[in-house]
N, C-alpha and C positions, 0 to 999 in steps of 0.2 A: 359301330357297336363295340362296348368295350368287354374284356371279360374280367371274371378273378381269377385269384390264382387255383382254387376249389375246383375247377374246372380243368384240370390237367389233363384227365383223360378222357375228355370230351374230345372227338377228332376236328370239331370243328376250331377249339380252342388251337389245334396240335399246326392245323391250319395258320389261324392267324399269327402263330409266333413262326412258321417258314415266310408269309408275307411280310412280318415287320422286318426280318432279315436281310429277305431280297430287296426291301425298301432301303436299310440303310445298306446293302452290299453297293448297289448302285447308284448311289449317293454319293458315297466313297472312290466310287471306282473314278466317276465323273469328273468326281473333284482333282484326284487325282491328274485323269487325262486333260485337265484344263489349266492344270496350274504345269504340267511338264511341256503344251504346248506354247505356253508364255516364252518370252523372248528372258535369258537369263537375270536382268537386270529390274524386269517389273512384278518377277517369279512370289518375293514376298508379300509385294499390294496385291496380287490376285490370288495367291492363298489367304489372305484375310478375308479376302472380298469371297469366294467360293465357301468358307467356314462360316463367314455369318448370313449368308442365303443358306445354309445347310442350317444352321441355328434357326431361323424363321420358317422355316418348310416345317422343324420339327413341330413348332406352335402353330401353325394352320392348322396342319396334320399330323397331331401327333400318333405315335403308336399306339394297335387297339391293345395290348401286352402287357403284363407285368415285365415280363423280360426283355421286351422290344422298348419298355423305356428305361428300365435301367442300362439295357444299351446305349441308347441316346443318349442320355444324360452323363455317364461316362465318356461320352466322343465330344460331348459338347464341353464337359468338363477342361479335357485335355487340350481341345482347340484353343479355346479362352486361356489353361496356362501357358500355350507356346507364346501370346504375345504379351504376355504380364510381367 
């Protein structure tokens, strides 16, 4: 379900942008925890590879949010400039 942003003070609205958060906190965190368990030398192919499965998750599923996707789209932003 998507909302707008007219819906601020809807608590269900208030709801869905703590779940797009915890979506990408976790996301993050993961990524994180998998690219620091890489062996040093493969550390940069598996942060590409952890950022564009984090980029494709976004388009399966995107955020229900105004806010939760201008999140997104700012980290996905960012990711794509590290390797440009």
């Amino acid at each position: 379900m998507n909302y707008n942003c007219n819906q601020n003070y809807n608590m269900a609205y208030q709801n869905a942008i703590v779940q797009d958060f915890a979506n990408w906190a976790m996301k993050f965190m993961l990524s994180k925890f998998i690219v620091a368990s890489a062996p040093h030398q493969d550390r940069r192919q598996v942060e590409m590879i952890c950022d564009g499965i984090s980029g494709l998750l976004d388009i399966v599923n995107p955020p229900q949010t105004q806010e939760g996707r201008a999140l997104v789209v700012g980290t996905n932003i960012y990711n794509l400039s590290k390797f440009l």
